[in-house]
Backbone atoms as SQL, in Angstrom:
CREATE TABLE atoms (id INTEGER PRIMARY KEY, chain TEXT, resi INTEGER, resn TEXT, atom TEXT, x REAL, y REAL, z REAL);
INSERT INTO atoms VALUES
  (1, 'A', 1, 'UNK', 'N', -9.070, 24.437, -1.051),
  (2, 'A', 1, 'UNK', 'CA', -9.171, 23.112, -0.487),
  (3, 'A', 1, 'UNK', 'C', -8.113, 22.228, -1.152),
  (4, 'A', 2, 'UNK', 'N', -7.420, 21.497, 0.020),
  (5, 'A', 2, 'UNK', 'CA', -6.345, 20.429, -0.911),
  (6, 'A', 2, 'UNK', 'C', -6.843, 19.115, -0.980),
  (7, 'A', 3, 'UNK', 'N', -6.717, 18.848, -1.973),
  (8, 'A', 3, 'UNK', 'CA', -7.653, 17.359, -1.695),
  (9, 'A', 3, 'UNK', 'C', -6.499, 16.433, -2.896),
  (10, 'A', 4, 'UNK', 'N', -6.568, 15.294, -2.482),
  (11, 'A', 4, 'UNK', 'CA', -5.633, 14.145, -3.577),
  (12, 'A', 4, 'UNK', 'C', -6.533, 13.032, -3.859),
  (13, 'A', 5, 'UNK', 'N', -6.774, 12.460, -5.087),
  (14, 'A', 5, 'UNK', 'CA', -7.530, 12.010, -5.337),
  (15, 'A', 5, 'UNK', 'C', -7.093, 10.243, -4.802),
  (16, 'A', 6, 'UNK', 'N', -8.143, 8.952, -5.058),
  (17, 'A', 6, 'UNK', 'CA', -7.520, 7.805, -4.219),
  (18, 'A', 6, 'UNK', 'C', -6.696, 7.496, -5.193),
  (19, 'A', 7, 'UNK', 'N', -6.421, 7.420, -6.548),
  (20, 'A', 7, 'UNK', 'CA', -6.028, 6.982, -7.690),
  (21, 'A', 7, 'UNK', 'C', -4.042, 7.032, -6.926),
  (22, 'A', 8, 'UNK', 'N', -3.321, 8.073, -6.480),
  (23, 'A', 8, 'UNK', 'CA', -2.672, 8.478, -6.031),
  (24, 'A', 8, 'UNK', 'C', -2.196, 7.316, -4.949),
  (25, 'A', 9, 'UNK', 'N', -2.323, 6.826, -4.323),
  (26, 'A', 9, 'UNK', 'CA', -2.600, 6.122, -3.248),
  (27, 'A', 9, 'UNK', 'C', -2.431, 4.575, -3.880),
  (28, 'A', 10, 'UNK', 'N', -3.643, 4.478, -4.548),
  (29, 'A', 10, 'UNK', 'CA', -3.269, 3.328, -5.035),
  (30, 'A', 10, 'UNK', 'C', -1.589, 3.373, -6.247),
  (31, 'A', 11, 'UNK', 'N', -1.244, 3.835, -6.922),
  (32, 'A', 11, 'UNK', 'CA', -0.287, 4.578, -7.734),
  (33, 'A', 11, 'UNK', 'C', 1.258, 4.009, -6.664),
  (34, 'A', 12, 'UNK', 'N', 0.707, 4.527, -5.280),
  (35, 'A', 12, 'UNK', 'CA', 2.153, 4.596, -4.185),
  (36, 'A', 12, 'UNK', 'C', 1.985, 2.741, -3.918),
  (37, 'A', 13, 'UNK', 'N', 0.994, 2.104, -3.892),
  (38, 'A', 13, 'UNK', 'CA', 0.658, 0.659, -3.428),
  (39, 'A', 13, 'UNK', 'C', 1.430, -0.074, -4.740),
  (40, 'A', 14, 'UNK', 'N', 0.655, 0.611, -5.658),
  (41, 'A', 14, 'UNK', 'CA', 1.784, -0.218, -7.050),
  (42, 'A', 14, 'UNK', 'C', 3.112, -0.441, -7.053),
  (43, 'A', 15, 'UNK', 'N', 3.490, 1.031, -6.413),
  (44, 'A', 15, 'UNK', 'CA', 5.573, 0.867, -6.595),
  (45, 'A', 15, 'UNK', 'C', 5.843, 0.336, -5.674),
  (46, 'A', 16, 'UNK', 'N', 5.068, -0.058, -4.408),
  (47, 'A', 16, 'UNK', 'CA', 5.415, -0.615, -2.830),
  (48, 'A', 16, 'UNK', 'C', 5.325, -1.854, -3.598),
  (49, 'A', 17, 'UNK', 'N', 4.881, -2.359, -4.403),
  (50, 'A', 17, 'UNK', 'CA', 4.486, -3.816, -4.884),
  (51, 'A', 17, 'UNK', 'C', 5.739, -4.216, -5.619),
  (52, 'A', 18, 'UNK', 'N', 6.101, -3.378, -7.041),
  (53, 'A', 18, 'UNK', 'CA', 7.246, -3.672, -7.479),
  (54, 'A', 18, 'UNK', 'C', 8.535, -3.547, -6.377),
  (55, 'A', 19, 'UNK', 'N', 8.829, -3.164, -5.698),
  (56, 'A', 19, 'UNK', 'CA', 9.593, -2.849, -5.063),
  (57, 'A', 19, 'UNK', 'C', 9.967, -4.227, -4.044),
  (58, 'A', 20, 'UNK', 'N', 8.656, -4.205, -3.767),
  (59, 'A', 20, 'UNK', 'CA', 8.925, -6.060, -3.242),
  (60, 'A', 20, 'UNK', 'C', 9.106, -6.819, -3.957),
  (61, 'A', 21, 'UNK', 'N', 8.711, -6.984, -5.214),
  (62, 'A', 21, 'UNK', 'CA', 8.752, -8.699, -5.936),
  (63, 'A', 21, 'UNK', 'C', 10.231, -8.197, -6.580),
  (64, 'A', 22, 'UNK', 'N', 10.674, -6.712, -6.720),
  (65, 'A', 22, 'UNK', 'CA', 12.454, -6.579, -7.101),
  (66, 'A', 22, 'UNK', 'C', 13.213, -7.302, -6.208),
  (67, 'A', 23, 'UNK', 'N', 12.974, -7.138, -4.906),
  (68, 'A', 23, 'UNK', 'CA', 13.917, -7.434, -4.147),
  (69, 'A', 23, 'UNK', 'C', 13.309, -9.263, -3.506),
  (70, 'A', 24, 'UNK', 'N', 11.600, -9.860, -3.968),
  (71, 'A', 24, 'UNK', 'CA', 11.992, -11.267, -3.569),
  (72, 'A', 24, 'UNK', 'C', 12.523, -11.831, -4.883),
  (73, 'A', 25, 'UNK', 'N', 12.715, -10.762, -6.052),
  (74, 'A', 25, 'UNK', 'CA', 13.477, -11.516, -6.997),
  (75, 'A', 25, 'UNK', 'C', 15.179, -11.866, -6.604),
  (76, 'A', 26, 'UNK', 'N', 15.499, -10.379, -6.014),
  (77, 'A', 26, 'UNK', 'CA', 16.928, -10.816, -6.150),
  (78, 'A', 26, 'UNK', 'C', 17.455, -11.695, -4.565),
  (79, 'A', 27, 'UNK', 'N', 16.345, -11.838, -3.814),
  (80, 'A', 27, 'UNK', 'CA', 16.401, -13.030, -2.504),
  (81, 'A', 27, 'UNK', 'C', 16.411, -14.435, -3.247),
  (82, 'A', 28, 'UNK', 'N', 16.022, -14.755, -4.371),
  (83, 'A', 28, 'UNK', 'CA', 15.896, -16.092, -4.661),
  (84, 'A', 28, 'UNK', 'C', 16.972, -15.944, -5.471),
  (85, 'A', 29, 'UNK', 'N', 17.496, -15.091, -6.540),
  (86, 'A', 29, 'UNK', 'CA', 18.873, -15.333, -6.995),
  (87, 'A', 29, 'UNK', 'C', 19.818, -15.449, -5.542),
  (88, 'A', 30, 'UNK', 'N', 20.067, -14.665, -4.907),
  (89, 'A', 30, 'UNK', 'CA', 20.956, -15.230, -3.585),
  (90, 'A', 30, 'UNK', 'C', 20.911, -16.588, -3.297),
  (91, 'A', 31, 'UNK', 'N', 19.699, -16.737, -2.973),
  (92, 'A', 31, 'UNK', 'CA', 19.611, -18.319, -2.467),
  (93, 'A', 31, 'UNK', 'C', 20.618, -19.366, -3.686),
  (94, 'A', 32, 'UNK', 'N', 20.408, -18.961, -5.360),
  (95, 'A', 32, 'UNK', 'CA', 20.570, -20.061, -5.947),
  (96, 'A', 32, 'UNK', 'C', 22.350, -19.481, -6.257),
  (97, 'A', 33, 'UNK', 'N', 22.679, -18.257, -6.083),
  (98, 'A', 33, 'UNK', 'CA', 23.941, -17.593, -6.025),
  (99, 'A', 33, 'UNK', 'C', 24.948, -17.894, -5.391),
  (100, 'A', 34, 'UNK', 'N', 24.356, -18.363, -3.714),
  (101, 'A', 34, 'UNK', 'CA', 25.320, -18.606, -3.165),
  (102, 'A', 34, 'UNK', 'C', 25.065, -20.064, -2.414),
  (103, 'A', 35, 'UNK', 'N', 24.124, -20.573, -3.538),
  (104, 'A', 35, 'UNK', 'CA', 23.818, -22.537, -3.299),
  (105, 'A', 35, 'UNK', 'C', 23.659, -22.570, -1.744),
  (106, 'A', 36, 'UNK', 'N', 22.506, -21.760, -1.386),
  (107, 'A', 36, 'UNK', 'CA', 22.289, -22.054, -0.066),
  (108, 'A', 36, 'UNK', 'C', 20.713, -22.804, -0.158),
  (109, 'A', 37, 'UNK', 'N', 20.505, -23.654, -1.005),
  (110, 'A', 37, 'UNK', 'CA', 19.120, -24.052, -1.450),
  (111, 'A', 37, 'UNK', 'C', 19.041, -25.383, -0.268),
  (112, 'A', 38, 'UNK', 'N', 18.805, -24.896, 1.397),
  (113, 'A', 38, 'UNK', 'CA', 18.662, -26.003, 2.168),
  (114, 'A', 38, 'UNK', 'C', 17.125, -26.013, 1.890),
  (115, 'A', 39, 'UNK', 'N', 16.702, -27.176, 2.744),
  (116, 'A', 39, 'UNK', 'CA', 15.256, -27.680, 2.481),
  (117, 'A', 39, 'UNK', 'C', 14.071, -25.911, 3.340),
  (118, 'A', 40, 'UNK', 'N', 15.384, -25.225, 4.515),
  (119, 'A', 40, 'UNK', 'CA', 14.450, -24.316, 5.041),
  (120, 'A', 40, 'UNK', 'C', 13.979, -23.375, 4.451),
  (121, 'A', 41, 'UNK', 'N', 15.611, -23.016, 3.915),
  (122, 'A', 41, 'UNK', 'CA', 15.587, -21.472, 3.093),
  (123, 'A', 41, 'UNK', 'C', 13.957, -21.431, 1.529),
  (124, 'A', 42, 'UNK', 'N', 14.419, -22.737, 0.741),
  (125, 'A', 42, 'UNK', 'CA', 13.147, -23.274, 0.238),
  (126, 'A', 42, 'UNK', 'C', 11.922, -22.824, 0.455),
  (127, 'A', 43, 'UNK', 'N', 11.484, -23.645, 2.134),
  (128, 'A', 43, 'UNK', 'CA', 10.131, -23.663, 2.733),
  (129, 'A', 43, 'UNK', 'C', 10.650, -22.175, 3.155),
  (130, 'A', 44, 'UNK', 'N', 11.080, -21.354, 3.466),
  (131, 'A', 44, 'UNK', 'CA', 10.490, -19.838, 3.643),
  (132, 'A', 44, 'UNK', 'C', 10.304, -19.179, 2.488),
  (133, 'A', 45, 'UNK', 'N', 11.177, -19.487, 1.396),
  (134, 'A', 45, 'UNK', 'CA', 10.801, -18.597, 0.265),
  (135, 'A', 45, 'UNK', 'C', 9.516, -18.727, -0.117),
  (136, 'A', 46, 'UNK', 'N', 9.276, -19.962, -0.224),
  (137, 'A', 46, 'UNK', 'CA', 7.550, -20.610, -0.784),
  (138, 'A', 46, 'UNK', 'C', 6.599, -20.124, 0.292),
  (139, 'A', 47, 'UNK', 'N', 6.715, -20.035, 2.034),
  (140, 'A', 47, 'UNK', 'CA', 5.793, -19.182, 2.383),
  (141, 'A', 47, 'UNK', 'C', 5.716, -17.970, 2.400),
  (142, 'A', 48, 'UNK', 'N', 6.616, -17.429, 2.078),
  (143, 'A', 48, 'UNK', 'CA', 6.639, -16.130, 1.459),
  (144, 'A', 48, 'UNK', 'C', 6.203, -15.346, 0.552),
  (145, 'A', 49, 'UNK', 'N', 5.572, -16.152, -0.583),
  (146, 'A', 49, 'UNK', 'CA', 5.589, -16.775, -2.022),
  (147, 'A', 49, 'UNK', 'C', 4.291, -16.357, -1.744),
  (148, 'A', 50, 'UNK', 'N', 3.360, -17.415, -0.648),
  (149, 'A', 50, 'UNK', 'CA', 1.947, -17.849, -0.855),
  (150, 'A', 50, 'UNK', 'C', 1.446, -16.428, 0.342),
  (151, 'A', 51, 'UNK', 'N', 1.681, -17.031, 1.274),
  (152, 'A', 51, 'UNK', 'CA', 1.658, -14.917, 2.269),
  (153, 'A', 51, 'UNK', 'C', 1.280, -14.256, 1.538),
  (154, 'A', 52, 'UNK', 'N', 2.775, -13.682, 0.149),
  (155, 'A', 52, 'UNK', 'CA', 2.518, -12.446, -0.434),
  (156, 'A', 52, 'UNK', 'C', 1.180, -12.641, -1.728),
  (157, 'A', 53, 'UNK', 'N', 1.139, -13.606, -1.950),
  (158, 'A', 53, 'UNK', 'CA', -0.232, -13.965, -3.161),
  (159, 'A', 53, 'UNK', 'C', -1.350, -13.506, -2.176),
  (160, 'A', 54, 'UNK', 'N', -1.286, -13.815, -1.355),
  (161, 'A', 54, 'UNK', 'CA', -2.763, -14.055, 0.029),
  (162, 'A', 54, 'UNK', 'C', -2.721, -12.712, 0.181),
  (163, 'A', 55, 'UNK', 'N', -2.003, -11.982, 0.119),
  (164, 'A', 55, 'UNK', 'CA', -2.462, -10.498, 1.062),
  (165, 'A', 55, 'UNK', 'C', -2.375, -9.966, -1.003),
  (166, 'A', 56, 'UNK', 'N', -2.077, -9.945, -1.486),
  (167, 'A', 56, 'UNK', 'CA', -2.236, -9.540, -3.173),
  (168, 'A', 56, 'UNK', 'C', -3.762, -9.563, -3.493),
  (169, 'A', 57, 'UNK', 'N', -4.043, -11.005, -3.560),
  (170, 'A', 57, 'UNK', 'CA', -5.394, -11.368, -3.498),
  (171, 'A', 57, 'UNK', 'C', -6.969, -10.689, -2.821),
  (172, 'A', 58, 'UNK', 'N', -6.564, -10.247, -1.272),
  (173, 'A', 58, 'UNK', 'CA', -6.956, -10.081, -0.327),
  (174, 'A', 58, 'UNK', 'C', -7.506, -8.546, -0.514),
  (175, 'A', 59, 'UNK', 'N', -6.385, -7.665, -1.205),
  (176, 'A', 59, 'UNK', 'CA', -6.106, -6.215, -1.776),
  (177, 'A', 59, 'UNK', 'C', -7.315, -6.224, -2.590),
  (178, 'A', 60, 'UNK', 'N', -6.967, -7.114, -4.101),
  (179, 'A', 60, 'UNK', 'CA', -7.685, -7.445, -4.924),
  (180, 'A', 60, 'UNK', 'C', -9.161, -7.252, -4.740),
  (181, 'A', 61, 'UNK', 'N', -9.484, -7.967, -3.931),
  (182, 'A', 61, 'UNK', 'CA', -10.863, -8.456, -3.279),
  (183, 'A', 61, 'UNK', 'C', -11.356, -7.409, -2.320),
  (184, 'A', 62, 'UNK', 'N', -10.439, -6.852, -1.732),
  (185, 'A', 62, 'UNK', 'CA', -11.678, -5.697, -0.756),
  (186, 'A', 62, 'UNK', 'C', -11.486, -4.459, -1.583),
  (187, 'A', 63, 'UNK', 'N', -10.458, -4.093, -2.401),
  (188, 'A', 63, 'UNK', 'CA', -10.584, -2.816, -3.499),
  (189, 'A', 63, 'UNK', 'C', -11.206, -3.010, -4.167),
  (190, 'A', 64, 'UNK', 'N', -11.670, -3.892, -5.158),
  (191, 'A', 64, 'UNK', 'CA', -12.674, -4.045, -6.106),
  (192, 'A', 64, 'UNK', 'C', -13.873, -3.017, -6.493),
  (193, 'A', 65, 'UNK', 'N', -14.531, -2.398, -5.504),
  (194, 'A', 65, 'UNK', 'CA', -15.948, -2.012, -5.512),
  (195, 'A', 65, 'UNK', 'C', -15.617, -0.109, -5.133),
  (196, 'A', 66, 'UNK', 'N', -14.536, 0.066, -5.380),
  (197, 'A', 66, 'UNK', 'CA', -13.767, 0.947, -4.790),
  (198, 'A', 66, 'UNK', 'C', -13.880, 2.422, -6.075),
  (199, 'A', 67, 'UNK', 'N', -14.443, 3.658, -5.467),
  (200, 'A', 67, 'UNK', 'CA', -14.286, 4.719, -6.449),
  (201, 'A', 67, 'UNK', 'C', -12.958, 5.360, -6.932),
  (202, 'A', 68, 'UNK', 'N', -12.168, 5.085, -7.695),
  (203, 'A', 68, 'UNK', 'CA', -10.679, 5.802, -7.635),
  (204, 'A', 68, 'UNK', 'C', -10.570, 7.020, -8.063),
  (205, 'A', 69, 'UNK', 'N', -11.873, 8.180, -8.827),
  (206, 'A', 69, 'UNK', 'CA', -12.026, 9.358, -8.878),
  (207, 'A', 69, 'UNK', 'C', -12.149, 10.098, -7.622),
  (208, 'A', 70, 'UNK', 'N', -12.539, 9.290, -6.291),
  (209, 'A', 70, 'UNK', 'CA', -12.641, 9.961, -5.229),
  (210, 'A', 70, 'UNK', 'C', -11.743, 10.706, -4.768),
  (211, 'A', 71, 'UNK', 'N', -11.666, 11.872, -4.131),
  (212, 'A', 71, 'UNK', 'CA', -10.556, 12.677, -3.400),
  (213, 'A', 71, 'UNK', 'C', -10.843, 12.649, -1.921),
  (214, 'A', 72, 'UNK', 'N', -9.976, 12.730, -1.139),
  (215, 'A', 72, 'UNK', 'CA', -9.742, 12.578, -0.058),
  (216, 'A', 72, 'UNK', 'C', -9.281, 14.230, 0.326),
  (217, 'A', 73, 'UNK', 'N', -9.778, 14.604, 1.012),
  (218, 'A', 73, 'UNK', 'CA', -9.638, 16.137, 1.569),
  (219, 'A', 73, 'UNK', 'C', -8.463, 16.405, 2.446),
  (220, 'A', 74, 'UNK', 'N', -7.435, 16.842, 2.240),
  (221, 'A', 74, 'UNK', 'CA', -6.160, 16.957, 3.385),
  (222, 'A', 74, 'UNK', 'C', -6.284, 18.430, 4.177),
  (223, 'A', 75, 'UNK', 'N', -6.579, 19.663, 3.725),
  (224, 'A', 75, 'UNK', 'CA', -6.427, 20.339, 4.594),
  (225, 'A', 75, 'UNK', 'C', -7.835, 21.331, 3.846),
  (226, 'A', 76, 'UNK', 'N', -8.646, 21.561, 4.423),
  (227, 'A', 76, 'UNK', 'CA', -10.061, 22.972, 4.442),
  (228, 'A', 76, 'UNK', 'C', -9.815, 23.962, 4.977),
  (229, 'A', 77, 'UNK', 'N', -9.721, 25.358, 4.622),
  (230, 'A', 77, 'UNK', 'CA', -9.912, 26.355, 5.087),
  (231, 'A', 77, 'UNK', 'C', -10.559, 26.735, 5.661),
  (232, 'A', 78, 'UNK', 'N', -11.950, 25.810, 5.360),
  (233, 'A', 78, 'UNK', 'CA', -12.728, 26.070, 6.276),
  (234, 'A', 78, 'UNK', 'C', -13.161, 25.450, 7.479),
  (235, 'A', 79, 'UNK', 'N', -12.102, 25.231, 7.766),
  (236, 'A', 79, 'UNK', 'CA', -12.026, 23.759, 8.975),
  (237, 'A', 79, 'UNK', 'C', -11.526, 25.092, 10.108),
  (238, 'A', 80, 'UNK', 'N', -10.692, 26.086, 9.632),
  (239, 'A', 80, 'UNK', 'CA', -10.027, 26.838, 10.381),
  (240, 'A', 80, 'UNK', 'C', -10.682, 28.227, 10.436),
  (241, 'A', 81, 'UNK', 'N', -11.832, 28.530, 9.714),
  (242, 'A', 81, 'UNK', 'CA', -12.441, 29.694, 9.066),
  (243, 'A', 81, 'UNK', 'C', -13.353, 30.564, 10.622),
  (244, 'A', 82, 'UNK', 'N', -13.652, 29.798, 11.790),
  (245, 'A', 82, 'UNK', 'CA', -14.701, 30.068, 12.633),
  (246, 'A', 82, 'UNK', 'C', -13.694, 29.903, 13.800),
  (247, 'A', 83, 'UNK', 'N', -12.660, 29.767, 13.835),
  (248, 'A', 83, 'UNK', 'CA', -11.671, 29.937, 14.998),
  (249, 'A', 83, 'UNK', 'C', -11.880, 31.126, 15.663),
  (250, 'A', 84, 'UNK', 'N', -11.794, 32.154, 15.005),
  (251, 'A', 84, 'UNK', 'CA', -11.629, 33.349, 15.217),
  (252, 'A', 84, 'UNK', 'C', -12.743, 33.998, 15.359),
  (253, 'A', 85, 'UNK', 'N', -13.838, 33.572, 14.889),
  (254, 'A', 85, 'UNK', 'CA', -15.289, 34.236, 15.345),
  (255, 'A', 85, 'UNK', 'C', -16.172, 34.002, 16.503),
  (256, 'A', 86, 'UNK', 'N', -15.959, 35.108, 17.126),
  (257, 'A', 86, 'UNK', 'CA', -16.621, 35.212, 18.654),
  (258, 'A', 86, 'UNK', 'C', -18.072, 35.133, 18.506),
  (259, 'A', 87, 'UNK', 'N', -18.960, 34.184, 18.237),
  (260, 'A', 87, 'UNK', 'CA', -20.407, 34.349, 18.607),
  (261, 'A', 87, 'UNK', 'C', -20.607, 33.062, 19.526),
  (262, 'A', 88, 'UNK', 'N', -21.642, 33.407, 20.412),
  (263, 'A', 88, 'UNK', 'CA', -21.557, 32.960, 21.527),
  (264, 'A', 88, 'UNK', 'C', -22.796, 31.381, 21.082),
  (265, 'A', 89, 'UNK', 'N', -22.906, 31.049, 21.676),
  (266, 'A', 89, 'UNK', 'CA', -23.912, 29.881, 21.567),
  (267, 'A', 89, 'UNK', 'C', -24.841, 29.987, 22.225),
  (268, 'A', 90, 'UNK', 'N', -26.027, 29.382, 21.657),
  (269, 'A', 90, 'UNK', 'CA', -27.174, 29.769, 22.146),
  (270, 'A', 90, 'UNK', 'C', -27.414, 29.065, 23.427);
């Protein structure tokens, strides 16, 4: 049986996380890099800002209660084990 546990999963959510705040780090050096600090560019970075807190938060709050020893089953042998056996049904 192959099974991956949730710990894994969450693990891939972590680097998806750094991976964003790397790159809204180096979006706000641009902005101040190439003095494009209009009043819009601003108001999108900041809703961007509060968005990404809100869905952070949101994570936070419905994972909480969450087993991370659990495994998740990807492929059973015995899912495939009765393919091949001819008995008829009653």
């Amino acid at each position: 049986m192959l099974a991956i546990p949730l710990y894994v999963f969450l693990i891939i959510y972590f680097l998806f996380l750094l991976m964003f705040g790397l790159f809204f780090l180096i979006n706000i050096g641009h902005l101040f890099q190439t003095a494009a600090l209009t009043a819009s560019s601003i108001f999108v970075a900041i809703l961007l800002l509060g968005v990404s807190f809100l869905i952070l938060w949101t994570t936070v709050y419905l994972l909480g209660d969450v087993d991370w020893q659990q495994s998740v089953t990807i492929f059973n042998p015995a899912w495939i084990g009765n393919v091949f056996s001819f008995t008829t049904l009653p």
